[in-house]
PyMOL Python script that loads the backbone (N, CA, C, O; Angstrom):
from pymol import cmd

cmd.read_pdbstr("""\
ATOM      1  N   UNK A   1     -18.927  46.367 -40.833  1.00  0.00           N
ATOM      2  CA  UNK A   1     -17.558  46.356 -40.395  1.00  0.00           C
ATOM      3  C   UNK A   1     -16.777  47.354 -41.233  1.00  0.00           C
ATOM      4  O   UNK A   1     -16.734  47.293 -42.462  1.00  0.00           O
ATOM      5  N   UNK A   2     -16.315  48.049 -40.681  1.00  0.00           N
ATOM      6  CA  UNK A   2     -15.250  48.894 -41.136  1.00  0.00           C
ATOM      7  C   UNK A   2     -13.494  49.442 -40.632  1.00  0.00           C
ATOM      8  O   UNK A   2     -13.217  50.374 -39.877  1.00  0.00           O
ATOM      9  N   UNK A   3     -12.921  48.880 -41.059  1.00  0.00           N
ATOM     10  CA  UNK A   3     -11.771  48.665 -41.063  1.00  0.00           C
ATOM     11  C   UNK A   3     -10.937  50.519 -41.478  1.00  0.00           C
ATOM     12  O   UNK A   3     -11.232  51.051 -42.549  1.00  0.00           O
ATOM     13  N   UNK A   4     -10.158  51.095 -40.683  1.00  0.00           N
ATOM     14  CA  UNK A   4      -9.761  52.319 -40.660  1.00  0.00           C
ATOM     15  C   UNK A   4      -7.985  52.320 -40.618  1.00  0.00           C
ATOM     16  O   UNK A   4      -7.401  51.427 -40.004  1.00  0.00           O
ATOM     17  N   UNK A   5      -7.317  53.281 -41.247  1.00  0.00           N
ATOM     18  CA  UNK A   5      -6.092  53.454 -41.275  1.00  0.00           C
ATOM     19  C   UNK A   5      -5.786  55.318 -41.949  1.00  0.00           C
ATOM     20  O   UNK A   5      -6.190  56.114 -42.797  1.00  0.00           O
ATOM     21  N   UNK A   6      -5.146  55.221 -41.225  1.00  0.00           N
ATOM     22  CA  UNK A   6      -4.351  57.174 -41.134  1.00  0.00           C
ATOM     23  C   UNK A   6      -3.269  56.695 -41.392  1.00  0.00           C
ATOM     24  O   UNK A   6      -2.761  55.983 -40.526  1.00  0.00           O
ATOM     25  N   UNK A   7      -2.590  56.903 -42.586  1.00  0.00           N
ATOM     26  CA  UNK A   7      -1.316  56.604 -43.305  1.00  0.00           C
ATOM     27  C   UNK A   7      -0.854  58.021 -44.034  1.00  0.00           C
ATOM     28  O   UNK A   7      -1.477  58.596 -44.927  1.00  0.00           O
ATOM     29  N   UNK A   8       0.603  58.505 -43.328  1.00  0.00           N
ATOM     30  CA  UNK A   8       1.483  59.337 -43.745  1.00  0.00           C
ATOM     31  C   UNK A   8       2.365  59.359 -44.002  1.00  0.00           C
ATOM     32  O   UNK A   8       2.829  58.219 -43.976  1.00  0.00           O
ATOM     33  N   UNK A   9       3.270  60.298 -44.394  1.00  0.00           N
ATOM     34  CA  UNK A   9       4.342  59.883 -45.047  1.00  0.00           C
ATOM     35  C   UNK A   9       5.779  58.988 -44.296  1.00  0.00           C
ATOM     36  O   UNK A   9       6.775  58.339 -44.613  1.00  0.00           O
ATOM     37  N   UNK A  10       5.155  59.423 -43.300  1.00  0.00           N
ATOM     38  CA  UNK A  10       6.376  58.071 -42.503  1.00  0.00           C
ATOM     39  C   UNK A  10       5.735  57.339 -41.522  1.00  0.00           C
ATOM     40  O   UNK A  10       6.374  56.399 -41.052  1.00  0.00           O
ATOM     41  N   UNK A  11       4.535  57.565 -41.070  1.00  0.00           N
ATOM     42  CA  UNK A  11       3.960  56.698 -40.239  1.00  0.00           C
ATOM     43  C   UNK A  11       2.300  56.347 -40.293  1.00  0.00           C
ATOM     44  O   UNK A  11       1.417  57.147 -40.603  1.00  0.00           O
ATOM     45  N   UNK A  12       2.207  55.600 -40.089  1.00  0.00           N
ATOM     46  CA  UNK A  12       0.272  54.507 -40.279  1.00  0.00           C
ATOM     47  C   UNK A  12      -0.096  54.109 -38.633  1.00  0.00           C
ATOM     48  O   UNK A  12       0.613  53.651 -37.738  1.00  0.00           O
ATOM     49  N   UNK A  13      -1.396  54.466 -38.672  1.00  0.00           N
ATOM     50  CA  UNK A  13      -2.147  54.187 -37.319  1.00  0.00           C
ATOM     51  C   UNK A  13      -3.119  53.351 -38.363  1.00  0.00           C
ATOM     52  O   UNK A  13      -3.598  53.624 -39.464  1.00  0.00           O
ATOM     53  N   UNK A  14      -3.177  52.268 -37.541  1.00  0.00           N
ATOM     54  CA  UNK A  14      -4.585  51.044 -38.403  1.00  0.00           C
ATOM     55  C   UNK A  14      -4.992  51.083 -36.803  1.00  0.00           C
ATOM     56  O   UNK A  14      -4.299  51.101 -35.786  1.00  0.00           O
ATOM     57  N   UNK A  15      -6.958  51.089 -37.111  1.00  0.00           N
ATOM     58  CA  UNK A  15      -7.669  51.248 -35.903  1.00  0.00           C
ATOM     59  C   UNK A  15      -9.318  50.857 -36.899  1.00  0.00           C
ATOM     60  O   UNK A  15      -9.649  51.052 -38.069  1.00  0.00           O
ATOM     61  N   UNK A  16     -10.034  50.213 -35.650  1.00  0.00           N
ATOM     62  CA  UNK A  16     -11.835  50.214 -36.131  1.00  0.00           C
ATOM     63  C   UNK A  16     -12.196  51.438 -36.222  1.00  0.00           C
ATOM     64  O   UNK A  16     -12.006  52.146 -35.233  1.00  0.00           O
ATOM     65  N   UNK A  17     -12.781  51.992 -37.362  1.00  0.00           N
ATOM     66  CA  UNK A  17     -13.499  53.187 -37.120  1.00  0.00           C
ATOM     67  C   UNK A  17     -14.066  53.613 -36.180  1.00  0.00           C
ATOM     68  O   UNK A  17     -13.924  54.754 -35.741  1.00  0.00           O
ATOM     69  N   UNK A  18     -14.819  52.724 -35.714  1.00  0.00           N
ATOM     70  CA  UNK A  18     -15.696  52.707 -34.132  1.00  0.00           C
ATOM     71  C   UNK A  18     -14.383  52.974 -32.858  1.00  0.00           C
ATOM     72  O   UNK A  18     -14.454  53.863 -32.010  1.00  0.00           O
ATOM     73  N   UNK A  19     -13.612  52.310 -32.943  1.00  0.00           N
ATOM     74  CA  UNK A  19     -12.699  52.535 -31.128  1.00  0.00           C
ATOM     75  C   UNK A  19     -12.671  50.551 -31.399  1.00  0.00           C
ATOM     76  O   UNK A  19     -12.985  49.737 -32.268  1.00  0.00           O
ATOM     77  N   UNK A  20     -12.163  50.577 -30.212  1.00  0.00           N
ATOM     78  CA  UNK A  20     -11.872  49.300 -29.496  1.00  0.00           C
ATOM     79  C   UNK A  20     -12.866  48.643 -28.425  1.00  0.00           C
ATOM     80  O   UNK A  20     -12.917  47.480 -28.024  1.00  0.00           O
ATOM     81  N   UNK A  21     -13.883  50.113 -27.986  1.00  0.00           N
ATOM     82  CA  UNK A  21     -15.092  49.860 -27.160  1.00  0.00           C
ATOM     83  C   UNK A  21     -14.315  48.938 -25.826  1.00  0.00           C
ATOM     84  O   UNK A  21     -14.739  47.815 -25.556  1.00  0.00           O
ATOM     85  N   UNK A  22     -13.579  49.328 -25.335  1.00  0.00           N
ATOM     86  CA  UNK A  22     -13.148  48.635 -23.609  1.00  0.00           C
ATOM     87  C   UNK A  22     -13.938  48.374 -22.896  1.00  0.00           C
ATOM     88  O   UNK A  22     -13.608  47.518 -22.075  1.00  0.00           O
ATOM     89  N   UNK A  23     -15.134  48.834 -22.809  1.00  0.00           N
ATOM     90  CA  UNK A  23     -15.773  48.686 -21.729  1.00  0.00           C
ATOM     91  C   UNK A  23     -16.362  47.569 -21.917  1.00  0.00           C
ATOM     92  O   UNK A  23     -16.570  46.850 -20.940  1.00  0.00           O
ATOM     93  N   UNK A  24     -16.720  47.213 -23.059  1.00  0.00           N
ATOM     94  CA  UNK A  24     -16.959  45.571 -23.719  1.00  0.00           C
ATOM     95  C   UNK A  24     -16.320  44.883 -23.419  1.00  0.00           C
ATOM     96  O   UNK A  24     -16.825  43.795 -23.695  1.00  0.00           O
ATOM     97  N   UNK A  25     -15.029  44.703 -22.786  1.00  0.00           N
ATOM     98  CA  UNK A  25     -14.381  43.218 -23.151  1.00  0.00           C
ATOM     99  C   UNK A  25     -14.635  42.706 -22.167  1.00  0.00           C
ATOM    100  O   UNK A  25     -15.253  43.265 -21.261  1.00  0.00           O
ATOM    101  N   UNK A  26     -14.045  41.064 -22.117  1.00  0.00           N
ATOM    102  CA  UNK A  26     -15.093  40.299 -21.516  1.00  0.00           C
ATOM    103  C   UNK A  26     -16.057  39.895 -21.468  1.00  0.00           C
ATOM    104  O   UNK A  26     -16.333  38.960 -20.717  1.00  0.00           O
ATOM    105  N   UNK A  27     -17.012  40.535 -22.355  1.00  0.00           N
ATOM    106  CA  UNK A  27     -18.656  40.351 -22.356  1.00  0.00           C
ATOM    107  C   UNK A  27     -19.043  39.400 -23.061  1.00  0.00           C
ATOM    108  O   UNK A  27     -20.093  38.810 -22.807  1.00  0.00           O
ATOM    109  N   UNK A  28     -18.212  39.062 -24.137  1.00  0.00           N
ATOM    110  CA  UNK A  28     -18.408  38.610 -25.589  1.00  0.00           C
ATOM    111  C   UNK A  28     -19.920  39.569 -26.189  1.00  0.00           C
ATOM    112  O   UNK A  28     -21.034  39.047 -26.242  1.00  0.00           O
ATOM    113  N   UNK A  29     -19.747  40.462 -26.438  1.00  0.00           N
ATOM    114  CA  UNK A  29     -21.004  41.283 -27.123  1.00  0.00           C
ATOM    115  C   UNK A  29     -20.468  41.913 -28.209  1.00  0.00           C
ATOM    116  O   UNK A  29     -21.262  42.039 -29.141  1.00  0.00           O
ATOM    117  N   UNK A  30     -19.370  42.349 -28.384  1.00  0.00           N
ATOM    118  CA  UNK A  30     -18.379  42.686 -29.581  1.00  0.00           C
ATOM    119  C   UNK A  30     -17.823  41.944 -30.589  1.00  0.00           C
ATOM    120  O   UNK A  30     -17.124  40.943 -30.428  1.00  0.00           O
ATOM    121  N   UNK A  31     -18.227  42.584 -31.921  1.00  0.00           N
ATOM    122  CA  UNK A  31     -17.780  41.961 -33.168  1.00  0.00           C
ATOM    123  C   UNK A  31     -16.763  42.521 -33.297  1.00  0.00           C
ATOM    124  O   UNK A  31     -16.773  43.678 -33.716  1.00  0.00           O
ATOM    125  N   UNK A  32     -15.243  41.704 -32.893  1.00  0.00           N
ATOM    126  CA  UNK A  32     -14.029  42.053 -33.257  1.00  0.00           C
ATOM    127  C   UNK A  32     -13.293  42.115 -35.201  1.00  0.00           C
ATOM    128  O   UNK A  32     -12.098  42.241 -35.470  1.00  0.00           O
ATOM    129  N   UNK A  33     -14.399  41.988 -36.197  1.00  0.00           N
ATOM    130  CA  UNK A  33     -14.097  42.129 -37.774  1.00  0.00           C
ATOM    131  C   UNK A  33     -13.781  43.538 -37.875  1.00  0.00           C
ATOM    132  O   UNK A  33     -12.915  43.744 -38.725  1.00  0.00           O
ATOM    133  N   UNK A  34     -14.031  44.156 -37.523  1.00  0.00           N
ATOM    134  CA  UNK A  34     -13.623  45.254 -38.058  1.00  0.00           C
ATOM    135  C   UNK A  34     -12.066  45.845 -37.565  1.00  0.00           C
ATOM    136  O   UNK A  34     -11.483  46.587 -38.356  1.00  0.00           O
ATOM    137  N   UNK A  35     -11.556  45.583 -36.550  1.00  0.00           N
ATOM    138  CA  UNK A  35     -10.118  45.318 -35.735  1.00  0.00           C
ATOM    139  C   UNK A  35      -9.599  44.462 -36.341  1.00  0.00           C
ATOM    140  O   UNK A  35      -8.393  44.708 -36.341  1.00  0.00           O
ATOM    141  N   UNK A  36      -9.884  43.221 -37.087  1.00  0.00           N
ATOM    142  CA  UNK A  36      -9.084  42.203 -37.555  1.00  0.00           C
ATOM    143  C   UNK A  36      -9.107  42.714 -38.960  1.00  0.00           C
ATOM    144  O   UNK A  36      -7.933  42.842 -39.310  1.00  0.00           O
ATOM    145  N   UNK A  37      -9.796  43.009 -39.772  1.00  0.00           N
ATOM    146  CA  UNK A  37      -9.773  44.007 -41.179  1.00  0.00           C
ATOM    147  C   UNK A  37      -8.334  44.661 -41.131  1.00  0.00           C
ATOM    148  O   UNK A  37      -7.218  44.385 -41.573  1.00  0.00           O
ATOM    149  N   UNK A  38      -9.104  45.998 -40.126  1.00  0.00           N
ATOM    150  CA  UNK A  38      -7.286  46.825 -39.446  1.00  0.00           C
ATOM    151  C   UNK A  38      -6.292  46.200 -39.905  1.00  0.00           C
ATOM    152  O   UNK A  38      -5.584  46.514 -40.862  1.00  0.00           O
ATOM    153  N   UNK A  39      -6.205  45.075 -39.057  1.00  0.00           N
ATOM    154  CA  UNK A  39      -5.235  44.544 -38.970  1.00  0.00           C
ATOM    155  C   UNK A  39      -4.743  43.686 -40.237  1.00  0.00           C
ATOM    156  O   UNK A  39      -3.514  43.620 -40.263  1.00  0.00           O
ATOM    157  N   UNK A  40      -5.179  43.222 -40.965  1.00  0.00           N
ATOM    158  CA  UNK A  40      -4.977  42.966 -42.535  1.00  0.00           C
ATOM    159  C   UNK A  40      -4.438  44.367 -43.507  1.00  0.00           C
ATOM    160  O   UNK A  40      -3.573  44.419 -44.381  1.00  0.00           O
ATOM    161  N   UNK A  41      -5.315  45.408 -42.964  1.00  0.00           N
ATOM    162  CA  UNK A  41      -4.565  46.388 -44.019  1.00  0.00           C
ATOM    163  C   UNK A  41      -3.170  46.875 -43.731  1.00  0.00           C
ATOM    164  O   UNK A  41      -2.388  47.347 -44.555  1.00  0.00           O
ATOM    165  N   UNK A  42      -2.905  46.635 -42.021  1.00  0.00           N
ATOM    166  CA  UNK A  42      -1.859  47.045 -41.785  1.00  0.00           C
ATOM    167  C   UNK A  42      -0.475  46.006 -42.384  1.00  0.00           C
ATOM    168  O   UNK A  42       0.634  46.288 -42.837  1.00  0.00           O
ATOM    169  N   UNK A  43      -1.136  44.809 -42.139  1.00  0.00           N
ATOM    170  CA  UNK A  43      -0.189  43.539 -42.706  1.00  0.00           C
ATOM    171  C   UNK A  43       0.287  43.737 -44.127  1.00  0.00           C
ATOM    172  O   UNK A  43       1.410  43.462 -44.549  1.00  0.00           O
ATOM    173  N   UNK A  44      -0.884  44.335 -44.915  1.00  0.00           N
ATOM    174  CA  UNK A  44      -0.512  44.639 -46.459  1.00  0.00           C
ATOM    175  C   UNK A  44       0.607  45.551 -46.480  1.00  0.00           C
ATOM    176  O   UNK A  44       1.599  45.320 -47.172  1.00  0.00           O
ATOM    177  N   UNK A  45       0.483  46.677 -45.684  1.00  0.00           N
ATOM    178  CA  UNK A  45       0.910  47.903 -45.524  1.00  0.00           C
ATOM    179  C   UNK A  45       1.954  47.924 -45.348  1.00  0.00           C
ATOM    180  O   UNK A  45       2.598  48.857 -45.828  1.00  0.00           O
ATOM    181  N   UNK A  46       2.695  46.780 -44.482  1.00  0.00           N
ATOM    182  CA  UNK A  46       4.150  45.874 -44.028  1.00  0.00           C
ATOM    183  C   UNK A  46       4.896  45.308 -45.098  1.00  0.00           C
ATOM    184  O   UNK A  46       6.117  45.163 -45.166  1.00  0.00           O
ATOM    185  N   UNK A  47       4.117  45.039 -45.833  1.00  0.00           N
ATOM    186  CA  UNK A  47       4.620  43.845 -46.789  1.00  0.00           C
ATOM    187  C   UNK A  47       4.048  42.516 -46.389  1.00  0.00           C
ATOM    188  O   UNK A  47       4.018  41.598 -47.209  1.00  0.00           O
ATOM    189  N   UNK A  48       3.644  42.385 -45.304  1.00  0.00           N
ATOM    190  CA  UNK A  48       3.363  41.112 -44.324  1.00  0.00           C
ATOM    191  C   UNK A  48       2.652  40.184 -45.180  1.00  0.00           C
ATOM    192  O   UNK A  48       1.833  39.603 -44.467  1.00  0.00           O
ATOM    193  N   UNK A  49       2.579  39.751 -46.437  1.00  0.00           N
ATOM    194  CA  UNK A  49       1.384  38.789 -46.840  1.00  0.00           C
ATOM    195  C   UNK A  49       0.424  37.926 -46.194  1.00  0.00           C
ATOM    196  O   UNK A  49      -0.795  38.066 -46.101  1.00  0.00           O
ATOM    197  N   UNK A  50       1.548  36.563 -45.553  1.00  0.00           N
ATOM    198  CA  UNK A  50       1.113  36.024 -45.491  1.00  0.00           C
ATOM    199  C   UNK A  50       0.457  35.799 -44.015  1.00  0.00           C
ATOM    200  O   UNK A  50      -0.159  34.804 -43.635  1.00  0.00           O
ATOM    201  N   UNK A  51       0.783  37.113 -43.206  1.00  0.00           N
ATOM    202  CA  UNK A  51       0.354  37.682 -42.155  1.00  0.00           C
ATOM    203  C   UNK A  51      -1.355  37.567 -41.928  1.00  0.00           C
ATOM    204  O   UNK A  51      -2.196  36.958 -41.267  1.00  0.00           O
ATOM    205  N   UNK A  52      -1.156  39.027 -43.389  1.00  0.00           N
ATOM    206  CA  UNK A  52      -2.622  39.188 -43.835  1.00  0.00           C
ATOM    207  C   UNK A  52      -3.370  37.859 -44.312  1.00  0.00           C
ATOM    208  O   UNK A  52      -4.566  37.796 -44.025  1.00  0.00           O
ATOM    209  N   UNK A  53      -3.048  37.252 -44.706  1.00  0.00           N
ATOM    210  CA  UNK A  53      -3.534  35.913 -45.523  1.00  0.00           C
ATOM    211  C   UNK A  53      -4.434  34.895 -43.954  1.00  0.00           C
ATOM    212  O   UNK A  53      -5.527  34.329 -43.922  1.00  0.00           O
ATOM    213  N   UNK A  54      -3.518  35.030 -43.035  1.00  0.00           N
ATOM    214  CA  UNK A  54      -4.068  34.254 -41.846  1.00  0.00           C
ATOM    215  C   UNK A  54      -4.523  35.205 -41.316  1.00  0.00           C
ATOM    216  O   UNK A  54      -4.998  34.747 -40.278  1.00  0.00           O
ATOM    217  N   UNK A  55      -4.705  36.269 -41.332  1.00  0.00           N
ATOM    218  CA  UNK A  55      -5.922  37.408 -40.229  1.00  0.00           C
ATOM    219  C   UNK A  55      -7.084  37.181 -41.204  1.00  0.00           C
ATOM    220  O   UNK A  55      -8.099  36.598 -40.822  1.00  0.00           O
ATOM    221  N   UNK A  56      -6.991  37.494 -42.072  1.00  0.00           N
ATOM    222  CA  UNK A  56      -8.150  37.126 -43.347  1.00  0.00           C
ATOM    223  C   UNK A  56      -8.571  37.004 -43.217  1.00  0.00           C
ATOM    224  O   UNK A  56      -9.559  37.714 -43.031  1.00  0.00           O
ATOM    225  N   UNK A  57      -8.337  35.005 -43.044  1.00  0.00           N
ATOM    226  CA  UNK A  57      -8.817  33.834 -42.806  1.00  0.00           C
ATOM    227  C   UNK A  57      -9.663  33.912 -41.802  1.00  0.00           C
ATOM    228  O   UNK A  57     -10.860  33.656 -41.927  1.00  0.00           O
ATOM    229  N   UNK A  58      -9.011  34.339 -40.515  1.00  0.00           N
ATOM    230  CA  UNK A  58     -10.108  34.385 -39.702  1.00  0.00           C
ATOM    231  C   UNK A  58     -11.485  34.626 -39.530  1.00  0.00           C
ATOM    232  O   UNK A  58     -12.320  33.930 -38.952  1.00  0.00           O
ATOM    233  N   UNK A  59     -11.623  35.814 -40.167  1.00  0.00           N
ATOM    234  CA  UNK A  59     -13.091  36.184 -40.824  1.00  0.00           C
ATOM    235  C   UNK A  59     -13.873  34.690 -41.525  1.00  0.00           C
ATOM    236  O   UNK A  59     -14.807  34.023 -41.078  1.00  0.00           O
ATOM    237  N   UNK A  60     -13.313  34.574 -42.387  1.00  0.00           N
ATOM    238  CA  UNK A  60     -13.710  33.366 -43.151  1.00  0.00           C
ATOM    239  C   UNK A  60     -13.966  32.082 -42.604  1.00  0.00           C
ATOM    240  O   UNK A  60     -15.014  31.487 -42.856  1.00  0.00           O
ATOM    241  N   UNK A  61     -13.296  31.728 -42.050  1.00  0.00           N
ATOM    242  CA  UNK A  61     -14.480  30.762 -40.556  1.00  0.00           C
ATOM    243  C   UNK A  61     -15.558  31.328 -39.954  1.00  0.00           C
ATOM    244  O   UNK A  61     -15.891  32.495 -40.156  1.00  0.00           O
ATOM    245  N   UNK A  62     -16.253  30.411 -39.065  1.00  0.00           N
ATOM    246  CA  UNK A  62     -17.515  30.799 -38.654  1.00  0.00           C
ATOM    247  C   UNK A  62     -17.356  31.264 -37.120  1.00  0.00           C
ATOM    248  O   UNK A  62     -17.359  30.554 -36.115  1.00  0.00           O
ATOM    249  N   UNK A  63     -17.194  32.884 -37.246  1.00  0.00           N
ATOM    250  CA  UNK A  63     -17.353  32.862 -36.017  1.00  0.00           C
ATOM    251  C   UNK A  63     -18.186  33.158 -35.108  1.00  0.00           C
ATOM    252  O   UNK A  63     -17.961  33.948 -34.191  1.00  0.00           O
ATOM    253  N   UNK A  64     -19.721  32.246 -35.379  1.00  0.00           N
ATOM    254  CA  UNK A  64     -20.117  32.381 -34.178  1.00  0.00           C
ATOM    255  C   UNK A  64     -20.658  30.895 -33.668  1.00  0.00           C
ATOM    256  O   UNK A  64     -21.774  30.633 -33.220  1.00  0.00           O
ATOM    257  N   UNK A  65     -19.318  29.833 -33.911  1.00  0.00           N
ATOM    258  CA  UNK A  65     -18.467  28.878 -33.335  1.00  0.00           C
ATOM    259  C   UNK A  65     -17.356  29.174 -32.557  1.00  0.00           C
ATOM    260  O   UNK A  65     -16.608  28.343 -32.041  1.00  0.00           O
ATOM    261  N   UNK A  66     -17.247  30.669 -32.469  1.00  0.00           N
ATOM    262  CA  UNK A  66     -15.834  30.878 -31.759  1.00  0.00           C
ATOM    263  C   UNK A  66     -14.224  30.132 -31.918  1.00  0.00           C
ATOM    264  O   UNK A  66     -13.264  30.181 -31.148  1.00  0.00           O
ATOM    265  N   UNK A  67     -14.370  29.521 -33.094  1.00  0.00           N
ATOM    266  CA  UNK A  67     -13.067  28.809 -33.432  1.00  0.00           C
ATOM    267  C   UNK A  67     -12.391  29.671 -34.902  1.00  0.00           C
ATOM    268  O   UNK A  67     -12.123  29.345 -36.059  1.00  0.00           O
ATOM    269  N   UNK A  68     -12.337  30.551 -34.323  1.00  0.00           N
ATOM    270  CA  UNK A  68     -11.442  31.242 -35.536  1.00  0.00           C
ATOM    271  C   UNK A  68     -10.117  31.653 -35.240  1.00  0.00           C
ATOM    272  O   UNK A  68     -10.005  32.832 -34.905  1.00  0.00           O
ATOM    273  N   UNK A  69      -9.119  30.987 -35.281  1.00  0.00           N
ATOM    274  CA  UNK A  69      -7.870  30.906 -34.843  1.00  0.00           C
ATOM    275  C   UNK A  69      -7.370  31.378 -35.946  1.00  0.00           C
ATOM    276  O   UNK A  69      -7.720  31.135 -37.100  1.00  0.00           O
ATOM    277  N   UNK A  70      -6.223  32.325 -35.417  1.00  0.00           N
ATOM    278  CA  UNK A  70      -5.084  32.448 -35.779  1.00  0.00           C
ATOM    279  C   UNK A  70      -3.808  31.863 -36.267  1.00  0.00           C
ATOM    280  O   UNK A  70      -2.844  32.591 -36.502  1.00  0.00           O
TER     281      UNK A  70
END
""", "prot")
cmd.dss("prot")
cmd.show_as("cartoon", "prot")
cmd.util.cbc("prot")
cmd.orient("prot")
């Protein structure tokens, strides 16, 4: 999993290194960690803590129970 961000002096794109892979969705065949990473660095990036703190989390459950809520 790798988690990606392009940060300049006035503006940040947070993205998976890989893409978003569209043609996947629906399938469930995609490991969405590396989009939810993103999305933690971008939360840091905000100030967002405790944003990041519950995207985190998500990881940190088991997801392949599919109960990793937000």
């Amino acid at each position: 999993m790798a988690p990606g961000a392009n940060i300049g002096d006035e503006t940040a794109v947070f993205e998976a290194t890989h893409g978003t892979a569209p043609k996947y969705s629906n399938l469930d065949v995609i490991n969405p960690g590396s989009l939810i990473l993103s999305g933690a660095m971008m939360f840091d990036y905000l100030g967002w803590s405790e944003a990041r703190k519950k995207d985190s989390k998500s990881l940190r459950e088991d997801p392949f129970t599919k109960n990793c809520h937000l």
